[in-house]
C-alpha positions as CSV (number, residue, x, y, z in Angstrom):
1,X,31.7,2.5,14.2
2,X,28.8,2.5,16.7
3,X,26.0,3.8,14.0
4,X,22.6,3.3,15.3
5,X,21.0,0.8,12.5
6,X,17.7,0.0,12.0
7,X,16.5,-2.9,9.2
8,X,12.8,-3.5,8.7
9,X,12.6,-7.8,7.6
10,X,15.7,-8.4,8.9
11,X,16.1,-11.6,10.4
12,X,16.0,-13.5,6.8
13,X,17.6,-13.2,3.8
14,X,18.9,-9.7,2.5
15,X,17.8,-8.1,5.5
16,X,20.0,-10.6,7.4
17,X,23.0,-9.9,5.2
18,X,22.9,-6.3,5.5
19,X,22.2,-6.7,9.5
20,X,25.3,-8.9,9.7
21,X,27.1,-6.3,7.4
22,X,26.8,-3.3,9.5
23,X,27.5,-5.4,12.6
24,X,30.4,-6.2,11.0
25,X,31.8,-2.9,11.2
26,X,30.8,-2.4,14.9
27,X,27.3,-0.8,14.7
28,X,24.7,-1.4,16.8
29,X,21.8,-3.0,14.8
30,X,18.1,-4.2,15.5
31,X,16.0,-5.7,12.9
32,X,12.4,-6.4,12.7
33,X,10.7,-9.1,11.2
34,X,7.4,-11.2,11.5
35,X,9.2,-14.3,11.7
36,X,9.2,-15.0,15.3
37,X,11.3,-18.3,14.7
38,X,14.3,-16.2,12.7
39,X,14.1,-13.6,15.5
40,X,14.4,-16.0,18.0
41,X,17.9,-17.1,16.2
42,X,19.3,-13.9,15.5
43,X,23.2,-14.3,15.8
44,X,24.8,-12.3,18.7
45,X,24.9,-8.5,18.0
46,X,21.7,-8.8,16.2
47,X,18.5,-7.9,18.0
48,X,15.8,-8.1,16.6
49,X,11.8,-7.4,17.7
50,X,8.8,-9.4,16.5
51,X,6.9,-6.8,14.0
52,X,4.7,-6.1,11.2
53,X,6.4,-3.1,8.8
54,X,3.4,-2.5,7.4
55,X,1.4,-2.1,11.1
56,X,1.2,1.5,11.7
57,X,1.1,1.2,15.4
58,X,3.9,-1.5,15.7
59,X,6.0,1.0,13.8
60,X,5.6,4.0,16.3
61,X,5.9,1.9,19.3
62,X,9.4,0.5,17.7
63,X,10.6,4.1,17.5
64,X,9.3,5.1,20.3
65,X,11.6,2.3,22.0
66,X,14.4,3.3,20.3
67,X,14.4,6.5,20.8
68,X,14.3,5.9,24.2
69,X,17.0,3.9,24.4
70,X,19.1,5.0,21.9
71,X,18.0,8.4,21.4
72,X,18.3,9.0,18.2
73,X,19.2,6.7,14.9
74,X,21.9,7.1,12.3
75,X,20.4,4.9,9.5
76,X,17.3,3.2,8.6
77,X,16.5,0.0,5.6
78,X,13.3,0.1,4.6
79,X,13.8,-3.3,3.5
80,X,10.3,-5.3,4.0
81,X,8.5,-6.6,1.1
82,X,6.3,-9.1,-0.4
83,X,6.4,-10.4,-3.8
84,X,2.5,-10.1,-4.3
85,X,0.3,-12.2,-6.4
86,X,1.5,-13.6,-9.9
87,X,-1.3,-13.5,-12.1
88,X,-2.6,-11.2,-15.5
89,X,-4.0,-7.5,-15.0
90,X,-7.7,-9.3,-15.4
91,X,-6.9,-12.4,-13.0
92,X,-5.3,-9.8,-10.3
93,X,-7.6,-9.7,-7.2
94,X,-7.6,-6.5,-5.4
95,X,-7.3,-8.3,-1.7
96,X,-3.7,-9.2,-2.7
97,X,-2.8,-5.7,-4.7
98,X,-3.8,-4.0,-1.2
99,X,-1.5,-6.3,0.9
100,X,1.4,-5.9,-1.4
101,X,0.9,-2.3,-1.3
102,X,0.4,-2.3,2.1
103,X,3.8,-4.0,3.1
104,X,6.0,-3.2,0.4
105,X,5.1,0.9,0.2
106,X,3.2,1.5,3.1
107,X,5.9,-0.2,5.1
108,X,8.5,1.6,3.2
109,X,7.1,5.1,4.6
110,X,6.4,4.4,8.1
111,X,9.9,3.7,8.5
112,X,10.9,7.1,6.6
113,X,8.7,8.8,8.6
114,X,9.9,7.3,11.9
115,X,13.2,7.7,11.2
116,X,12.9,11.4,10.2
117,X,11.3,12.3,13.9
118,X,14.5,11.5,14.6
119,X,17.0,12.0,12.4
120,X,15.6,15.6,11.8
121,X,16.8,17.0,15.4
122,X,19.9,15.2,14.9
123,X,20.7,16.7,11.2
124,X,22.2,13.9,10.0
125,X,21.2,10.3,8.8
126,X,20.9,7.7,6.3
127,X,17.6,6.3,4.8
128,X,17.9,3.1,2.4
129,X,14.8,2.3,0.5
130,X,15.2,-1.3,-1.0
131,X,13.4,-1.1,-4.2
132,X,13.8,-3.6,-7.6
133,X,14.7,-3.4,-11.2
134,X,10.6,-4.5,-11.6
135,X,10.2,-0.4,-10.1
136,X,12.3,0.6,-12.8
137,X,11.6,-1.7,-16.2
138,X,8.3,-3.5,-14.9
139,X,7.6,-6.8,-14.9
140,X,4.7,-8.8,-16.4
141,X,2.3,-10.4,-14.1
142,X,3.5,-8.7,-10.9
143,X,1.5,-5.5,-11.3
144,X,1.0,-5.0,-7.4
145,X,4.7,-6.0,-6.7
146,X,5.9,-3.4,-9.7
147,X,3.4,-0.5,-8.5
148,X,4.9,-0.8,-4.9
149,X,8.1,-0.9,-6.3
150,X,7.9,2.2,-8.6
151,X,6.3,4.3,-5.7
152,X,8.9,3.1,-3.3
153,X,11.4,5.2,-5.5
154,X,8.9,8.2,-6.0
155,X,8.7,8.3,-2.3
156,X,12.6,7.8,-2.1
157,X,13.0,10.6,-4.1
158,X,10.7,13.2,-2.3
159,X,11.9,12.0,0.9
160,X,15.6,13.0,-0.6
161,X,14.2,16.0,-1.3
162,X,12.5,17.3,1.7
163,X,15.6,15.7,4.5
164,X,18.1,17.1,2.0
165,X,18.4,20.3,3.8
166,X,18.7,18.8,7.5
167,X,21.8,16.8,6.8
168,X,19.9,13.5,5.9
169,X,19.9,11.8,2.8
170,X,18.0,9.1,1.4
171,X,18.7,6.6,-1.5
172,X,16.8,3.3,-3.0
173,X,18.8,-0.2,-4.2
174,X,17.5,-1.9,-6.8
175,X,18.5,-5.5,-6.4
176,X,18.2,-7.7,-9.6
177,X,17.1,-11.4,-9.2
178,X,18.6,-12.3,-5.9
179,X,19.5,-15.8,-5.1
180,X,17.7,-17.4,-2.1
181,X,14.3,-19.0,-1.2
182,X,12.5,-15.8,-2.3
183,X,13.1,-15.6,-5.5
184,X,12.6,-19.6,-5.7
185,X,9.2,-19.1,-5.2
186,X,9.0,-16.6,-7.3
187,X,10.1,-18.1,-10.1
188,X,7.7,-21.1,-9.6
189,X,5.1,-18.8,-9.8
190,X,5.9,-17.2,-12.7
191,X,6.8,-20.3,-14.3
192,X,2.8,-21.6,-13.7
193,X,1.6,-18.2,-14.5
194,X,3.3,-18.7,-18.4
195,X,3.2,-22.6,-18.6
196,X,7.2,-22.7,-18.7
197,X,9.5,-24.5,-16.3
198,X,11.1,-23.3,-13.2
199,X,14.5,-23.9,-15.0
200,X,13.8,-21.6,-18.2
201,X,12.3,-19.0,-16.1
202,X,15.2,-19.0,-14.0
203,X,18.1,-19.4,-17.0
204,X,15.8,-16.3,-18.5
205,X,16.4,-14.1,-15.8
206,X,20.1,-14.7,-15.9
207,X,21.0,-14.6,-19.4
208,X,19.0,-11.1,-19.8
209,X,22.0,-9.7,-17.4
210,X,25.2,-8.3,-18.7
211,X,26.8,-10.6,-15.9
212,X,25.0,-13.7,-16.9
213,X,24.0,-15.1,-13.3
214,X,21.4,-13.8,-10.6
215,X,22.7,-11.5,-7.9
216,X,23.7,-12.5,-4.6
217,X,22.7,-11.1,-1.3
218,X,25.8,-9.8,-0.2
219,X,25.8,-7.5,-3.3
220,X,22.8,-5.8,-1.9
221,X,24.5,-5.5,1.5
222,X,27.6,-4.1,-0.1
223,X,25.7,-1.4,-1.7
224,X,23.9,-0.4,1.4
225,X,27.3,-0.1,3.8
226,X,28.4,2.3,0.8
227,X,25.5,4.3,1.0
228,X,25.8,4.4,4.6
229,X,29.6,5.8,4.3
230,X,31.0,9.3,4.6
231,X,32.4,8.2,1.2
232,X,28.3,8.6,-0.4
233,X,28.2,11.6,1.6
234,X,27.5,13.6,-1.7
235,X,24.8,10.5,-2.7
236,X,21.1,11.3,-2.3
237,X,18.0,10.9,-4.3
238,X,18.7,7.8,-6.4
239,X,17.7,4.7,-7.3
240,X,20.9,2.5,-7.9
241,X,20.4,-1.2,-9.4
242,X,22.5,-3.9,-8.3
243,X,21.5,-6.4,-10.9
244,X,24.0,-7.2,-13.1
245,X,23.2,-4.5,-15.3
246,X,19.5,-6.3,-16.8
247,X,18.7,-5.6,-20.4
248,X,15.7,-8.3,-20.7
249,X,13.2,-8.4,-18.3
250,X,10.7,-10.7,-19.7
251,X,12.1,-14.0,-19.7
């Protein structure tokens, strides 16, 4: 296809799946990530550039580059994110509710805003916010992670709102529980934070699904090549889980 693709945090798990997705299909795709290691090994058609999400500076000088080399982008993943301190509303310290804020929101709208400088001459593009089911149920003990995650589909939506009119449209996933190192160690902290085991935490988040097991990866990326397609061309201004379909959120 030849789409210009741009994935914030994606040298590592989701991120990487969707980067390998698009490339897939023939698109030309970067990634960031501040993983210099995972950028380093990148598979071939991958590049990728050392980079903080949340750094406003960073941010413009990666669109500045692209614009100059590509001149323009066709679709952007706001896909960084940190999972934030696990611990009760009176135990939360404010050092780590601004850092999760930071990456998982801020981040999120410095890559809208970049990619609208360029999308907007263009009239025509595709910006994918990757959200949670926590920013549309809530989850206990992760107020800073669920904040972010709530605003990042507020801001989804206004963003849909104001591009709508030059051609671009904007959307947010809501991935479920995905499988991989990420959710590992969220689960272990959740597990301390309510004095259960790893295991029950983990068989709690799957049996309050429809589907019974945790999502994979792959689902995410699915969703986002979909949302990406002339056939979502009628698709803008929502927040669409990929979860399984979760009825119990507090395992």
């Amino acid at each position: 296809m030849n789409r210009r693709v741009l994935i914030t945090a994606g040298a590592n798990g989701i991120g990487l799946v969707m980067a390998r997705a698009f490339a897939a299909l023939g698109d030309r795709v970067r990634v960031t990530d501040v993983d210099e290691a995972a950028v380093a090994a990148l598979p071939a058609g991958i590049r990728g550039t050392v980079c903080d999400a949340a750094s406003e500076a960073a941010i413009d000088l990666l669109f500045a580059d692209i614009a100059q080399e590509w001149g323009g982008l066709d679709i952007a993943v706001a896909n960084a994110g940190i999972k934030g301190p696990t611990a009760a509303i009176e135990e939360m310290p404010l050092e780590g509710w601004h850092q999760c804020l930071g990456v998982n929101l801020d981040g999120a709208m410095l890559l809208a805003r970049g990619a609208a400088r360029l999308m907007k001459p263009a009239r025509q593009g595709v910006i994918i916010f990757i959200s949670s089911t926590s920013g549309l149920y809530g989850t206990p003990f992760r107020a800073p992670y669920v904040a972010a995650k709530w605003g990042v589909i507020g801001l989804m939506k206004t963003v849909a709102m104001e591009l709508g009119p030059h051609g671009i449209r904007a959307n947010a996933i809501c991935p479920g529980s995905v499988n991989g190192p990420r959710i590992d160690r969220v689960i272990e902290a959740e597990a301390a934070a309510k004095g259960m085991t790893p295991q029950a935490v983990r068989q709690g988040y799957a049996s309050g699904t429809a589907m019974k097991r945790l999502t994979e990866a792959q689902d995410v990326a699915d969703m986002a090549v979909f949302l990406a397609s002339d056939g979502a061309r009628m698709v803008t201004g929502q927040a669409l889980a990929v979860d399984g379909m979760t009825y119990n959120v507090d395992p």
